[in-house]
Each structure stands twice: as structure tokens, then as C-alpha cells.
C-alpha positions as CSV (number, residue, x, y, z in Angstrom):
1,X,27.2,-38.8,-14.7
2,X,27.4,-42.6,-14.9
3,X,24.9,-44.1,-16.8
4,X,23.7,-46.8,-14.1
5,X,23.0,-43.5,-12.1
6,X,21.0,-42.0,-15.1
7,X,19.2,-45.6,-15.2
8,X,18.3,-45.2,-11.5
9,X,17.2,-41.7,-11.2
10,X,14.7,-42.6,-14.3
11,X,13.4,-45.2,-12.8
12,X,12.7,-43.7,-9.2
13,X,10.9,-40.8,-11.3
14,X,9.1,-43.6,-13.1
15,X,8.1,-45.4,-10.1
16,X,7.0,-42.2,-8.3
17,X,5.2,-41.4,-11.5
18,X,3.5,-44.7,-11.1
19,X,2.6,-44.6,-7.5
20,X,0.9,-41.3,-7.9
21,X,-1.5,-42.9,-10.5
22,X,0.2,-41.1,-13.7
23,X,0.0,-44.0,-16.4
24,X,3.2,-43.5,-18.1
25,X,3.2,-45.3,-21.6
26,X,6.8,-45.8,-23.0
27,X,7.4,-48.9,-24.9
28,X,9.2,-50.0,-22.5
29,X,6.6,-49.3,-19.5
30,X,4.1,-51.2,-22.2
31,X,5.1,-54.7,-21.0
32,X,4.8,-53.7,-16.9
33,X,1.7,-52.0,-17.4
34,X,-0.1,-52.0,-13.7
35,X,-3.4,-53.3,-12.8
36,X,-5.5,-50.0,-13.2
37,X,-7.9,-51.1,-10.4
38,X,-5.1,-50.6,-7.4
39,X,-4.9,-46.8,-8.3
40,X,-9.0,-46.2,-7.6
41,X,-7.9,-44.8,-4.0
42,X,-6.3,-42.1,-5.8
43,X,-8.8,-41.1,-8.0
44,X,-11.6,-40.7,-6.0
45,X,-14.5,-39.6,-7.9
46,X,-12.7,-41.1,-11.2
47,X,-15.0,-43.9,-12.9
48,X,-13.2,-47.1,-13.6
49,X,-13.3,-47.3,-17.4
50,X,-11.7,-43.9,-17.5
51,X,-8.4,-45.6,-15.8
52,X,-8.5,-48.1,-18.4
53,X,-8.4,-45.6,-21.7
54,X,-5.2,-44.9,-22.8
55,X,-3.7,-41.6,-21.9
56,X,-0.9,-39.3,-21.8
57,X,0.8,-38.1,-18.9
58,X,-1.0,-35.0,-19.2
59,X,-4.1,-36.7,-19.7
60,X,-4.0,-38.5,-16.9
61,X,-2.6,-35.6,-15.1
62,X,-5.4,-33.4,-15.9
63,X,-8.4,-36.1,-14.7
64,X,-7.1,-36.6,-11.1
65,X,-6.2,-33.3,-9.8
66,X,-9.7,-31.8,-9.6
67,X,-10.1,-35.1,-7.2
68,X,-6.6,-35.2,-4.9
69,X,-7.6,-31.5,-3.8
70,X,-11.9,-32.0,-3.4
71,X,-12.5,-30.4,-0.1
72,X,-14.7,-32.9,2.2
73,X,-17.8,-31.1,3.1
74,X,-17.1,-32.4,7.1
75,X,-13.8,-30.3,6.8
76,X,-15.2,-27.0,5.9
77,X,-15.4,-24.3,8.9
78,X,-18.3,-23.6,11.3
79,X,-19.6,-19.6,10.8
80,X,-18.2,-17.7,13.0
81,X,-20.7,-16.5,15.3
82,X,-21.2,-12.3,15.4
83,X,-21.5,-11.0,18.5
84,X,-22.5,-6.7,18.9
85,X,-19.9,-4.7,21.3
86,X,-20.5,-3.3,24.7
87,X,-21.7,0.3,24.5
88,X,-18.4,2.2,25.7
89,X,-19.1,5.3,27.6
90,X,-17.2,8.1,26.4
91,X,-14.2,9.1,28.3
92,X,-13.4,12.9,29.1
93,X,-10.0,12.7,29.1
94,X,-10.3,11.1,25.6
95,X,-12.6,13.8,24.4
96,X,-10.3,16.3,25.5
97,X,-7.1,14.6,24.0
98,X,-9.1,14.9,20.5
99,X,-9.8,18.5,21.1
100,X,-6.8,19.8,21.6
101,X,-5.4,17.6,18.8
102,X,-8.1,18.9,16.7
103,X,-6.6,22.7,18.0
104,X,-3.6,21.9,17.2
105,X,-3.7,20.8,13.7
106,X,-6.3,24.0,13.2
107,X,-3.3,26.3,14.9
108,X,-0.1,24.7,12.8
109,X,-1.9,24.1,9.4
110,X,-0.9,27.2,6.9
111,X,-4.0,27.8,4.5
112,X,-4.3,29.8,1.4
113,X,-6.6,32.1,3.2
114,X,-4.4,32.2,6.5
115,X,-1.1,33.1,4.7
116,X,-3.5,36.0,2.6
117,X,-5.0,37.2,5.7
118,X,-1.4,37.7,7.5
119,X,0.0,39.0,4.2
120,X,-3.1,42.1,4.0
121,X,-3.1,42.9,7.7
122,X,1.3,43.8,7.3
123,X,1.2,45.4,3.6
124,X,-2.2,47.3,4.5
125,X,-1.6,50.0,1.8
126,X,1.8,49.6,1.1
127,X,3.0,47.6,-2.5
128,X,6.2,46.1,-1.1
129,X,7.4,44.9,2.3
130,X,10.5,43.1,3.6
131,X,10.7,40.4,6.2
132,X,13.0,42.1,8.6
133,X,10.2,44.6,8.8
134,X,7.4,42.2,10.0
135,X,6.8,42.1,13.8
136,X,5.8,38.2,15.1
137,X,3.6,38.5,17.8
138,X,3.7,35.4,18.8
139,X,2.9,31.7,17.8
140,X,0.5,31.8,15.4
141,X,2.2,34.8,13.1
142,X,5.2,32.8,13.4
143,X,3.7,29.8,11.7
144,X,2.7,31.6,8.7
145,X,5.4,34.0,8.1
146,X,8.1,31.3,8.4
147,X,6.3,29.9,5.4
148,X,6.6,33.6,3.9
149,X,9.4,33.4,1.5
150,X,7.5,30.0,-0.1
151,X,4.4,31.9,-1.1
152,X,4.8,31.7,-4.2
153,X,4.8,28.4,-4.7
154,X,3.1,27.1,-2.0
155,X,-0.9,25.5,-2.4
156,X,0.1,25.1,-6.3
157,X,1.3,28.4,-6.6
158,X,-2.2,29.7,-6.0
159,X,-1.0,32.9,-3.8
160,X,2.1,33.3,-6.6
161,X,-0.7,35.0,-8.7
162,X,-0.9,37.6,-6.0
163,X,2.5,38.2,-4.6
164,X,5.9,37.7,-5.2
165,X,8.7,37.0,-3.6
166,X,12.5,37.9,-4.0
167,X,15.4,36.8,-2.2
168,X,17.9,39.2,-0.7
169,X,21.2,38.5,0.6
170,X,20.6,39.9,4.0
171,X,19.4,38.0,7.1
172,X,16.5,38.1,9.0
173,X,17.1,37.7,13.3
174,X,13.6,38.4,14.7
175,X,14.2,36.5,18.7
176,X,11.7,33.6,16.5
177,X,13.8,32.9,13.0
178,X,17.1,33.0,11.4
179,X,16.7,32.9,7.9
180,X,17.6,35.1,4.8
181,X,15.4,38.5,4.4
182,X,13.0,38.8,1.4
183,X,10.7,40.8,-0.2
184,X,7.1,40.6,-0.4
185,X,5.3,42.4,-3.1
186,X,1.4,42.5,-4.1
187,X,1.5,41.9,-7.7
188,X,0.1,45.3,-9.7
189,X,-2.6,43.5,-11.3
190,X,-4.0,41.4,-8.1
């Protein structure tokens, strides 16, 4: 870098310094000092004699930005005015959309007490059954007992308390699932 470019580049920051108000003092800067007065525009709200104290940058800095940014109280918004919404009447259709979502999510959510239910009604007596041996009737049983071989860590292994679960190598085929067999065992001290 040349130093007549250094030179210039100082004193384009120094005159934009200058222009914005921000009373520089450098010894050199001491002889062109500025008439104070021709800055007033800037500071808005700043009193005179405060132009004419010696300060720092930062000084100087610090007293004009709370008045470059003052919001004018002709520039703030209106309120916006509130009006109430139309009464809608309800729509069947609608209503019956929610419904049968509602069924749905009733039909394919697997609870605690669901899975327990299916599990009693197939052991019945019995300690130990597999699941090649349980007969899907149709949608509903199949929702639980594909969740079967996960029961005993499924709802935070609260059902793992009361049955377990072991792999086996074979495969279940039922016409609903492909997937490998297990066994299902009530736990003897549930």
C-alpha cells in the first residue's frame, strides 16, 4: 500500500467522521476544528454547549445516537382496528370428516390396555403361546398382534412386567403378516 493511498483513505474516514458530527480531536484535526453550530441538524435534541465540550469519539458517539434513531410520534402506526368473525355454520361433511378421523386414530392406536386385552382373550389359561398359533380375525387383531413381539418394551416396558417375549427362528405366514414366530409367555409372578 502507497502511502498517498494510506493518506487518502484516512482522510475520507476523517471527513465522514466529521460529516456525521463525531468531533474527532487529533493534534492534527486541532487546527481545522469545525464550527460546532453547523452540526445542530444532527443532533436534534442535543443542547448547544454540549457540542462545544471537548469529547472523545466515543463521547460524542454516545450523545447523538439516542437522537439520529428518536421515533417521531406522527410516524408511529394507527391501531389496528378488531373486528369479531362471522358465525360459521357447521358443515356435515366436516363433522363427519372429524369423526371418522377421530375412529380412525381410536381403531390404529395400540394401548397398554388394548395389547393386555388381546394378549388374555388368546392365552385364556394357558402360560405360553406362539404367534403362529394366534388366529387374526381381521383389522383390528391385526393392529395389535403385529405389535406382539414388541411387548415387552413397548409403553416403557410397562406390559414387559407381565409377559415376555422370545424370538424363534421360525416364520410366521398368517394371509395378514410375514414375520419371525415368537413366543408369548405370562410371567409366573404377574
Amino acid at each position: 500500500m502507497k502511502l498517498s493511498n494510506g493518506i487518502w483513505i484516512t482522510l475520507g474516514t476523517l471527513t465522514t467522521a466529521s460529516l456525521l458530527g463525531i468531533g474527532l480531536t487529533t493534534p492534527i484535526l486541532d487546527t481545522m476544528r469545525p464550527d460546532p453550530d453547523q452540526f445542530l441538524g444532527w443532533a436534534r435534541e442535543v443542547e448547544p454547549p454540549l457540542m462545544n465540550t471537548p469529547q472523545s469519539a466515543d463521547e460524542h458517539v454516545q450523545t447523538l445516537l439516542p437522537t439520529l434513531f428518536v421515533e417521531e410520534p406522527e410516524a408511529r402506526k394507527a391501531a389496528i382496528d378488531m373486528e369479531p368473525l362471522p358465525d360459521i355454520e357447521d358443515d356435515p361433511v366436516v363433522d363427519a370428516f372429524a369423526a371418522a378421523k377421530a375412529e380412525f386414530r381410536r381403531r390404529t392406536t395400540v394401548t397398554p390396555e388394548s395389547m393386555s386385552a388381546f394378549v388374555e382373550a388368546r392365552l385364556g389359561k394357558a402360560v405360553r403361546l406362539r404367534g403362529s398359533q394366534i388366529v387374526i380375525a381381521g383389522v383390528d387383531d391385526f393392529i395389535v398382534f403385529q405389535r406382539l413381539r414388541e411387548i415387552d418394551v413397548l409403553f416403557d416396558a410397562k406390559l414387559g412386567e407381565r409377559y415376555a417375549v422370545t424370538r424363534l427362528p421360525e416364520r410366521v405366514a398368517n394371509g395378514w403378516l410375514d414375520c419371525p414366530d415368537f413366543l408369548l409367555e405370562r410371567r409366573p409372578y404377574a
